[in-house]
ChimeraX commands (.cxc) that place a marker at each C-alpha (Angstrom):
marker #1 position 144.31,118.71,39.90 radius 0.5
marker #1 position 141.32,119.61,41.49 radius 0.5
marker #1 position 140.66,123.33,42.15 radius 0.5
marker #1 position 137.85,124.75,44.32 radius 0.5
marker #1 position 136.60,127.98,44.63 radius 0.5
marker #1 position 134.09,129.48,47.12 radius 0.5
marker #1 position 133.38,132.72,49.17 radius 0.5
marker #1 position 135.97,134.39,51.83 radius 0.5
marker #1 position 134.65,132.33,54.80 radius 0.5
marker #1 position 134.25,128.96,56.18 radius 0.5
marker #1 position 131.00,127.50,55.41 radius 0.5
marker #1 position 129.39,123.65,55.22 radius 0.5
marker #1 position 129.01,123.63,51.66 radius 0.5
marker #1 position 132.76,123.94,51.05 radius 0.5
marker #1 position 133.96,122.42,53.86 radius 0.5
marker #1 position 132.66,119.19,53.17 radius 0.5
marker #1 position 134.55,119.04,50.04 radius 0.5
marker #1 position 137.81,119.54,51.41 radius 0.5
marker #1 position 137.53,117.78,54.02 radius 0.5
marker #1 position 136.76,114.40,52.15 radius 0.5
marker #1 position 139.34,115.40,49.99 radius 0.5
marker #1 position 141.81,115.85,52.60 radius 0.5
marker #1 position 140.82,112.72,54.50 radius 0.5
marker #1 position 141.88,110.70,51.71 radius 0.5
marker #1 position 145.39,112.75,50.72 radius 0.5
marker #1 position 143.85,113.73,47.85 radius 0.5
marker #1 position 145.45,116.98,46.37 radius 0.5
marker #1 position 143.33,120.12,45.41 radius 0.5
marker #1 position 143.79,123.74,45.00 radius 0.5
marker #1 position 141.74,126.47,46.91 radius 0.5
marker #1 position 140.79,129.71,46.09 radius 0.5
marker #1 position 138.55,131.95,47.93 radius 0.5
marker #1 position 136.50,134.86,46.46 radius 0.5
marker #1 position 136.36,137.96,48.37 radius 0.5
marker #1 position 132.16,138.48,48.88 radius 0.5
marker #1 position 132.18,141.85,48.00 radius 0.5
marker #1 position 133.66,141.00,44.46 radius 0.5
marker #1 position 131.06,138.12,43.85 radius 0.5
marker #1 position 128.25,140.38,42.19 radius 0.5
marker #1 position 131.08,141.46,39.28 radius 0.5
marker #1 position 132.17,138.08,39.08 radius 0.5
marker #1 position 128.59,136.20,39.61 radius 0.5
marker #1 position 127.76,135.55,35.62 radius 0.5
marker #1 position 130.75,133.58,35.33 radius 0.5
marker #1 position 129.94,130.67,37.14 radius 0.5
marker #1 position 126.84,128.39,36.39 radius 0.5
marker #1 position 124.00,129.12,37.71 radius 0.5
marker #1 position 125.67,132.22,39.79 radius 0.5
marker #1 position 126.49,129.86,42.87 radius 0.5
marker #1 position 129.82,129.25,44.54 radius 0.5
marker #1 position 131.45,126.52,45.16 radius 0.5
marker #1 position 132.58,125.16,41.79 radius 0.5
marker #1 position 134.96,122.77,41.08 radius 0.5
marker #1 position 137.20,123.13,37.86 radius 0.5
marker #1 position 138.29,119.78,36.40 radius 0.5
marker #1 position 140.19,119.87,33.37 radius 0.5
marker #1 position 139.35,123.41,33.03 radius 0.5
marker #1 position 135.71,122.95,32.82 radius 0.5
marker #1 position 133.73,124.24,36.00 radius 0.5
marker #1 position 131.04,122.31,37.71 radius 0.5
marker #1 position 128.59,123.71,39.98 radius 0.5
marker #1 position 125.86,122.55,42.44 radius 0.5
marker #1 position 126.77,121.24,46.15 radius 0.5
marker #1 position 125.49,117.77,46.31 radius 0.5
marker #1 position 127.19,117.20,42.66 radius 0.5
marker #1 position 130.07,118.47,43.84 radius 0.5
marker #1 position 130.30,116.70,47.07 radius 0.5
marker #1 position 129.26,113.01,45.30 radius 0.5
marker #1 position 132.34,113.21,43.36 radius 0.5
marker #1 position 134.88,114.09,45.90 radius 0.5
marker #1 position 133.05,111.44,48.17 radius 0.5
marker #1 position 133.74,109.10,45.14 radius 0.5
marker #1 position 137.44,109.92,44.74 radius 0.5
marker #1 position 137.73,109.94,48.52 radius 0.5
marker #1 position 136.42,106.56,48.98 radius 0.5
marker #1 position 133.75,107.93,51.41 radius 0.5
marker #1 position 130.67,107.38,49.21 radius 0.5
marker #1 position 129.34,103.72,49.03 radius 0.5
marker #1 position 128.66,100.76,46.29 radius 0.5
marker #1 position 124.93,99.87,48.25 radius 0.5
marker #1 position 122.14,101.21,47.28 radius 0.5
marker #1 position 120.05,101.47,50.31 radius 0.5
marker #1 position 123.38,103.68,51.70 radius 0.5
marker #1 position 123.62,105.36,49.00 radius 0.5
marker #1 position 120.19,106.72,49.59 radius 0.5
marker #1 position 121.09,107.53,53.49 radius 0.5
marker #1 position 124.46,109.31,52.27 radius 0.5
marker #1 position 122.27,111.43,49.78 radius 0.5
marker #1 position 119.42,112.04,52.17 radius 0.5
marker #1 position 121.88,113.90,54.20 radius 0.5
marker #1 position 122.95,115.59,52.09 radius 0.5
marker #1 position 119.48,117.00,50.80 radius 0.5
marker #1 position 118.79,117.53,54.39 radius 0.5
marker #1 position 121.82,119.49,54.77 radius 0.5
marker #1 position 120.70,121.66,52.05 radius 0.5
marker #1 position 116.87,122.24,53.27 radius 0.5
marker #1 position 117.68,123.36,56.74 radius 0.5
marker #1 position 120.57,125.49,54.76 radius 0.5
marker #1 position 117.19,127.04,53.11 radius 0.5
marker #1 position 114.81,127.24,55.99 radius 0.5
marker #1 position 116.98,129.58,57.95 radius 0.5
marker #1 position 118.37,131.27,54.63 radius 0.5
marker #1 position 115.83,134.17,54.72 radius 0.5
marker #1 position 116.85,135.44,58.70 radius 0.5
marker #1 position 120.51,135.43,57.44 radius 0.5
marker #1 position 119.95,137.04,54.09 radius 0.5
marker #1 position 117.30,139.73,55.57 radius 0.5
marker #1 position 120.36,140.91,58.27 radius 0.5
marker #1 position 123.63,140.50,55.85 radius 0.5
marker #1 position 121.85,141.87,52.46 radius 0.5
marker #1 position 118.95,143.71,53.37 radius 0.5
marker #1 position 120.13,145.14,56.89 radius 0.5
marker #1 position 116.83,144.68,58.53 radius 0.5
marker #1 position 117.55,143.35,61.57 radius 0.5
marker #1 position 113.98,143.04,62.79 radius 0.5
marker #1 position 112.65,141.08,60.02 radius 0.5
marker #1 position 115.40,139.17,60.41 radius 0.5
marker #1 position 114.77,138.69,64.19 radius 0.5
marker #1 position 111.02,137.74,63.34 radius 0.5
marker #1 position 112.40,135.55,60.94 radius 0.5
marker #1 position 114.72,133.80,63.16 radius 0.5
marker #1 position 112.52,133.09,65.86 radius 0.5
marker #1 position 109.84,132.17,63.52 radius 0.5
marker #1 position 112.69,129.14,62.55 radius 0.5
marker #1 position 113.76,128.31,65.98 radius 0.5
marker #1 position 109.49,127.56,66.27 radius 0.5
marker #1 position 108.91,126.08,63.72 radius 0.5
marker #1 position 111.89,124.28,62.09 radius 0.5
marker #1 position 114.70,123.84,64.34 radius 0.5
marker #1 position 114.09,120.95,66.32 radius 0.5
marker #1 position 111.86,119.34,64.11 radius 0.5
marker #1 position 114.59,119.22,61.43 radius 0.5
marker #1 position 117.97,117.61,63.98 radius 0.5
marker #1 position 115.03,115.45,64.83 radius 0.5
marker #1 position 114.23,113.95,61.93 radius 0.5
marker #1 position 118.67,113.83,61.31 radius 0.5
marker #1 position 118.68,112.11,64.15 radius 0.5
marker #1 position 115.68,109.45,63.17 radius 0.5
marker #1 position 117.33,109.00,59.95 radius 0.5
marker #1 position 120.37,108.59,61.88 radius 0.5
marker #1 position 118.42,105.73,64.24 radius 0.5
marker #1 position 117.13,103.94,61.64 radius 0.5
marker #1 position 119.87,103.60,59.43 radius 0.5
marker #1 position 123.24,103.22,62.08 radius 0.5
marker #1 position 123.72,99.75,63.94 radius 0.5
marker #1 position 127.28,100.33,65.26 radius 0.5
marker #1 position 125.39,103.81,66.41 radius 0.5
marker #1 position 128.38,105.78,65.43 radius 0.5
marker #1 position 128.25,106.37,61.45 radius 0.5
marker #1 position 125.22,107.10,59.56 radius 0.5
marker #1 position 126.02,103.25,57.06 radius 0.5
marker #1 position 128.12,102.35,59.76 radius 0.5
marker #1 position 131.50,103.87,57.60 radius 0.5
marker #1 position 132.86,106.55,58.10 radius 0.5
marker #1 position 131.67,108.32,54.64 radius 0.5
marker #1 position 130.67,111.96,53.63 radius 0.5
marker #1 position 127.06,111.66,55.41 radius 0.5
marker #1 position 129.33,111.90,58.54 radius 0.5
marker #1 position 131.46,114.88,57.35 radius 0.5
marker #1 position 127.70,116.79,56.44 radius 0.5
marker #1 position 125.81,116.06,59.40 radius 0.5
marker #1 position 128.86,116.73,62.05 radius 0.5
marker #1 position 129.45,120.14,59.61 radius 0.5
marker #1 position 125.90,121.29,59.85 radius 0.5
marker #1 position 125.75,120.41,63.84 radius 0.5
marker #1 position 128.66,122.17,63.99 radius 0.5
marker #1 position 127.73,125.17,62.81 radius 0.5
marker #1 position 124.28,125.15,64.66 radius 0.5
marker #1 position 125.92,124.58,67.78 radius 0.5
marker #1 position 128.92,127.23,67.39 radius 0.5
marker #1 position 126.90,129.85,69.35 radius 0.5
marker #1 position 127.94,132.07,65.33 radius 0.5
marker #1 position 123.65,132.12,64.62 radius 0.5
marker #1 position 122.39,134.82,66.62 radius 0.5
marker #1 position 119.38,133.41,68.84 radius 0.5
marker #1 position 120.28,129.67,68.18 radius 0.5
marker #1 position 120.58,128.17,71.64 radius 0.5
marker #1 position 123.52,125.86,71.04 radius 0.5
marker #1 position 122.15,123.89,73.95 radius 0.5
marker #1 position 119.27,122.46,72.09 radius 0.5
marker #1 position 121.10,119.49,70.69 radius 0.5
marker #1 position 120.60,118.23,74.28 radius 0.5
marker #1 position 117.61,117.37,73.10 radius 0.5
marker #1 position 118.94,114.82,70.70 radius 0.5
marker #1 position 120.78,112.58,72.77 radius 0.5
marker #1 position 121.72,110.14,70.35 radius 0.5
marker #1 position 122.62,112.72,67.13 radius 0.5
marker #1 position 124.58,113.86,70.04 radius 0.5
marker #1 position 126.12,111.45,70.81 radius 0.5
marker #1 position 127.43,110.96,66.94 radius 0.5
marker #1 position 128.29,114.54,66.79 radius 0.5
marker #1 position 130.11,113.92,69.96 radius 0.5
marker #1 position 132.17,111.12,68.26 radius 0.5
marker #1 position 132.59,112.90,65.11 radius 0.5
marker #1 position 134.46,115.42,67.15 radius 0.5
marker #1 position 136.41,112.62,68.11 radius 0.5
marker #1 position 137.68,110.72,65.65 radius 0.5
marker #1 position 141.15,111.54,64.70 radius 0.5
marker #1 position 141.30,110.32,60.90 radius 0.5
marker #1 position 138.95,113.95,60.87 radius 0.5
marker #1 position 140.45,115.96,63.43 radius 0.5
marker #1 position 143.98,115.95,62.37 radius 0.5
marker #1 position 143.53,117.62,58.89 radius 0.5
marker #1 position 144.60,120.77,58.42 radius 0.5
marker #1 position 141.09,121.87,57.46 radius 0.5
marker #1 position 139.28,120.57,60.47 radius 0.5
marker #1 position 141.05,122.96,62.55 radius 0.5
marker #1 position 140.93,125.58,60.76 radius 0.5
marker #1 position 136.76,124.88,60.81 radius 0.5
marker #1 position 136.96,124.57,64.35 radius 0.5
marker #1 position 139.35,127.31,65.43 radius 0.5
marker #1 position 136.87,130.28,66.99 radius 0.5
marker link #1:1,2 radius 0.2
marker link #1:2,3 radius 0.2
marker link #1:3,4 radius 0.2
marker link #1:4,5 radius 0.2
marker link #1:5,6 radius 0.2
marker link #1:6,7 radius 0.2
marker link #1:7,8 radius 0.2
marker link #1:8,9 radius 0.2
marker link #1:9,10 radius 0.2
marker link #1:10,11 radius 0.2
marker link #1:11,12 radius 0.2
marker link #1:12,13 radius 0.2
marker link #1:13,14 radius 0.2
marker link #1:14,15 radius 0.2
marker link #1:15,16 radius 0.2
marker link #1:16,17 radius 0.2
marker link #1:17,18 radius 0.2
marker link #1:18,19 radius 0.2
marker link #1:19,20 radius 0.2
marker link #1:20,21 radius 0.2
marker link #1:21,22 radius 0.2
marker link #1:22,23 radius 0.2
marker link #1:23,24 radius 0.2
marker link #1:24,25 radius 0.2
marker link #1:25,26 radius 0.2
marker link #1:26,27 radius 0.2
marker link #1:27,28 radius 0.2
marker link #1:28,29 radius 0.2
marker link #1:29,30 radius 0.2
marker link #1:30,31 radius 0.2
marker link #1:31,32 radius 0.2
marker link #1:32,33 radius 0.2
marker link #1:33,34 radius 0.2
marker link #1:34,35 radius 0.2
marker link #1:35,36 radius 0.2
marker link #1:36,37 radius 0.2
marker link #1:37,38 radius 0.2
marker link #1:38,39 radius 0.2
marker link #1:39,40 radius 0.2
marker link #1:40,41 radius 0.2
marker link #1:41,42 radius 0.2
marker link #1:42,43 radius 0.2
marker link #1:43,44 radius 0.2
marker link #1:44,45 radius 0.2
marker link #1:45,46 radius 0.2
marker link #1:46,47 radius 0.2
marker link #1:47,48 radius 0.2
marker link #1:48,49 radius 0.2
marker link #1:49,50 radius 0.2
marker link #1:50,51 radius 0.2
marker link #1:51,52 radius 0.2
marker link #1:52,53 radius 0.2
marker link #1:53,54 radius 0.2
marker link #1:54,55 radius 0.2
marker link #1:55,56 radius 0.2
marker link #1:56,57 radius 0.2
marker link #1:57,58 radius 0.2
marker link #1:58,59 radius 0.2
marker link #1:59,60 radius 0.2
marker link #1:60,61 radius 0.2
marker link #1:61,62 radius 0.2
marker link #1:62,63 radius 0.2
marker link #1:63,64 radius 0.2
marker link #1:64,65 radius 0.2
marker link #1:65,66 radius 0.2
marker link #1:66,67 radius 0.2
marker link #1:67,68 radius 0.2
marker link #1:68,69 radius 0.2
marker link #1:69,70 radius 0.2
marker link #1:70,71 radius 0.2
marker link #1:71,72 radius 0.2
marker link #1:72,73 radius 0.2
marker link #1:73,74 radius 0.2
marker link #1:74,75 radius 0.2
marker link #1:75,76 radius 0.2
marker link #1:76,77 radius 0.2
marker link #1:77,78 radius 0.2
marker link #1:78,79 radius 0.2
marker link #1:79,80 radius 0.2
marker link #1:80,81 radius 0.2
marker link #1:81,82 radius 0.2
marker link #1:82,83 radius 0.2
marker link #1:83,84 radius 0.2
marker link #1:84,85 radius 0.2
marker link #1:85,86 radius 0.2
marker link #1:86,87 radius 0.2
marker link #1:87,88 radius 0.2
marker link #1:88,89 radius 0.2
marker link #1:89,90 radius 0.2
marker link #1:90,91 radius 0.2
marker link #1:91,92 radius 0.2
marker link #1:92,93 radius 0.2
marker link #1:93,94 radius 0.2
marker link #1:94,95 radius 0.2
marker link #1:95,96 radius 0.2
marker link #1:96,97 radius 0.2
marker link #1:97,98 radius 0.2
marker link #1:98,99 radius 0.2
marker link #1:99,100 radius 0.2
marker link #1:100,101 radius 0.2
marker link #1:101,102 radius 0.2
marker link #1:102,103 radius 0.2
marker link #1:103,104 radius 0.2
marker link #1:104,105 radius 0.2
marker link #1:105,106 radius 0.2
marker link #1:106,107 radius 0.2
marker link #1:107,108 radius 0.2
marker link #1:108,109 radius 0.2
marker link #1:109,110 radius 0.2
marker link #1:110,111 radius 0.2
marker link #1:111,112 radius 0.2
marker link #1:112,113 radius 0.2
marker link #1:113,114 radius 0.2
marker link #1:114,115 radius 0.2
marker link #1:115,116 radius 0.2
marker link #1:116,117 radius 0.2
marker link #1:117,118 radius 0.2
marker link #1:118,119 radius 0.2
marker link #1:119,120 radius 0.2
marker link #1:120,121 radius 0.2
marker link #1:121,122 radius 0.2
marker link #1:122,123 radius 0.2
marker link #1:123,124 radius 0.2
marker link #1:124,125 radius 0.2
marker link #1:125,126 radius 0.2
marker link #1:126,127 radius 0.2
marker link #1:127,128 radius 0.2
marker link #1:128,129 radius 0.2
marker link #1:129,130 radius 0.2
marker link #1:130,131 radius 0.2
marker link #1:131,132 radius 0.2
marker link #1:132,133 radius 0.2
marker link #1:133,134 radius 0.2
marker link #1:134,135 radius 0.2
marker link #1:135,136 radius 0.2
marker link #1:136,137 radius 0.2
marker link #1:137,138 radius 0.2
marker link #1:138,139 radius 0.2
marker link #1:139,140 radius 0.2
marker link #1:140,141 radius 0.2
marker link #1:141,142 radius 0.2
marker link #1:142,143 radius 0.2
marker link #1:143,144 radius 0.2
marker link #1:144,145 radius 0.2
marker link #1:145,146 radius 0.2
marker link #1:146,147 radius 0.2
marker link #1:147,148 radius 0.2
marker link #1:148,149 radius 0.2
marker link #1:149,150 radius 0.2
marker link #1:150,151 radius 0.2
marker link #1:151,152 radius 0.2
marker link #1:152,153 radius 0.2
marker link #1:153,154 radius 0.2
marker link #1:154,155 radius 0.2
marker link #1:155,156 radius 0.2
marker link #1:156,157 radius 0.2
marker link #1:157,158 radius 0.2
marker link #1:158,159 radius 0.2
marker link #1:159,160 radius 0.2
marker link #1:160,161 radius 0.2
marker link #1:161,162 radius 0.2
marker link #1:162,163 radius 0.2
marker link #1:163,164 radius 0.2
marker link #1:164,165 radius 0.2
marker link #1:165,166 radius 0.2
marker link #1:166,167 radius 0.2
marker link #1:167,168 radius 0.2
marker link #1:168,169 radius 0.2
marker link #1:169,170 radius 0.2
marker link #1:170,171 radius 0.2
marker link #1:171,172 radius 0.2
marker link #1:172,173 radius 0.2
marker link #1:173,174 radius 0.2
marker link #1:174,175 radius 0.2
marker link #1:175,176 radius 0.2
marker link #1:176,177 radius 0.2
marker link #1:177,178 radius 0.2
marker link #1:178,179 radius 0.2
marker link #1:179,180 radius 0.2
marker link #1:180,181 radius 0.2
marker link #1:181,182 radius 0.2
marker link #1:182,183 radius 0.2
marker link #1:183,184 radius 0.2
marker link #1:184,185 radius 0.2
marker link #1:185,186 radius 0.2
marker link #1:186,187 radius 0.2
marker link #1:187,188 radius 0.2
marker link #1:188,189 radius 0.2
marker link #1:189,190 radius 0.2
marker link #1:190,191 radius 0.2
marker link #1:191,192 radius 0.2
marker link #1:192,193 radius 0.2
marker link #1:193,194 radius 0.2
marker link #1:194,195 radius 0.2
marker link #1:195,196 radius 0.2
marker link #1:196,197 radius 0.2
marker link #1:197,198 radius 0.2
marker link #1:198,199 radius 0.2
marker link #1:199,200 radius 0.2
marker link #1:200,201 radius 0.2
marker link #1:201,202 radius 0.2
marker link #1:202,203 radius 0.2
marker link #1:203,204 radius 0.2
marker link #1:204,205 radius 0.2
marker link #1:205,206 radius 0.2
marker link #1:206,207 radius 0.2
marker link #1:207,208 radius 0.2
marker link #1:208,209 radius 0.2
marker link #1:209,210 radius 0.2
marker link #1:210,211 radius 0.2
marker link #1:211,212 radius 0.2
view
């Protein structure tokens, strides 16, 4: 059985696990860490990150290891190279936009200064925001004929770039006008579809995402 374990709260990195897991039936156990317990319980996980995924009662750590193998069991990965490559890019892209706006969040929640964090933020929404959905939604372009998955399957590209959108979108980032994917007709449009396509929005977990 797989097990997961992550923070208290809904977040991409996670989410994307279970939710390829789920879209394929396949079982896994979920337990969430309270945040404020994470610094006594940090040194037990490598490299001090959540999530981790304990197979066989080893633990495994790092996001885009993590979400290759459920993509794998799930069936949502691919055998082709060249998509292989697209499903990955995602997911590193996923990750760097993750880090740009890291410091706004972590100079609020940790440090509790609100102005550096507003500096911070707007310094993002400049400088980063739009250039980074744009270059999703190139990769998106060049790589999509049927214009509705990034390889043209349904796979865990789809799951990451619809997660990330999502949360971008949810109006939760203080200062993010969710309005600015309006911009980017066609990633849009696919995150418009995403939201659409039942095989995803029946599980359990995709509700439970989507909920506030």
């Amino acid at each position: 059985m797989i097990k997961l374990i992550y923070f208290d709260f809904n977040f991409w990195r996670i989410d994307i696990l279970r939710l390829s897991l789920a879209h394929s039936n396949i079982p896994y156990k979920f337990e969430r860490l309270v945040r404020n317990e994470w610094p006594n319980n940090k040194k037990k996980f490598p490299f001090g990150q959540l999530p981790v995924m304990v197979l066989n009662k080893k633990v495994f750590s790092h996001t885009h290891s993590l979400a290759r193998y459920c993509a794998k069991k799930a069936m949502l990965y691919d055998e082709n190279e060249i998509k292989i490559l697209v499903i990955d890019q995602v997911l590193d892209w996923a990750n760097e936009i993750t880090n740009l706006i890291a410091p706004s969040i972590r100079a609020a929640m940790r440090e509790k200064n609100f102005e550096k964090s507003k500096k911070l933020r707007l310094a993002f929404i400049k400088n980063d925001l739009l250039i980074w959905f744009s270059y999703l939604q190139s990769l998106f372009q060049k790589s999509s004929i049927n214009g509705q998955f990034f390889t043209d399957k349904f796979s865990i590209a789809d799951i990451t770039a619809w997660r990330v959108i999502y949360w971008f979108t949810s109006g939760h980032l203080d200062m993010i006008d969710k309005t600015f994917i309006d911009k980017l007709p066609d990633l849009k449009k696919f995150y418009e579809n995403i939201n659409n396509y039942q095989p995803l929005t029946k599980l359990p977990e995709f509700k439970a995402i989507t909920k506030n």
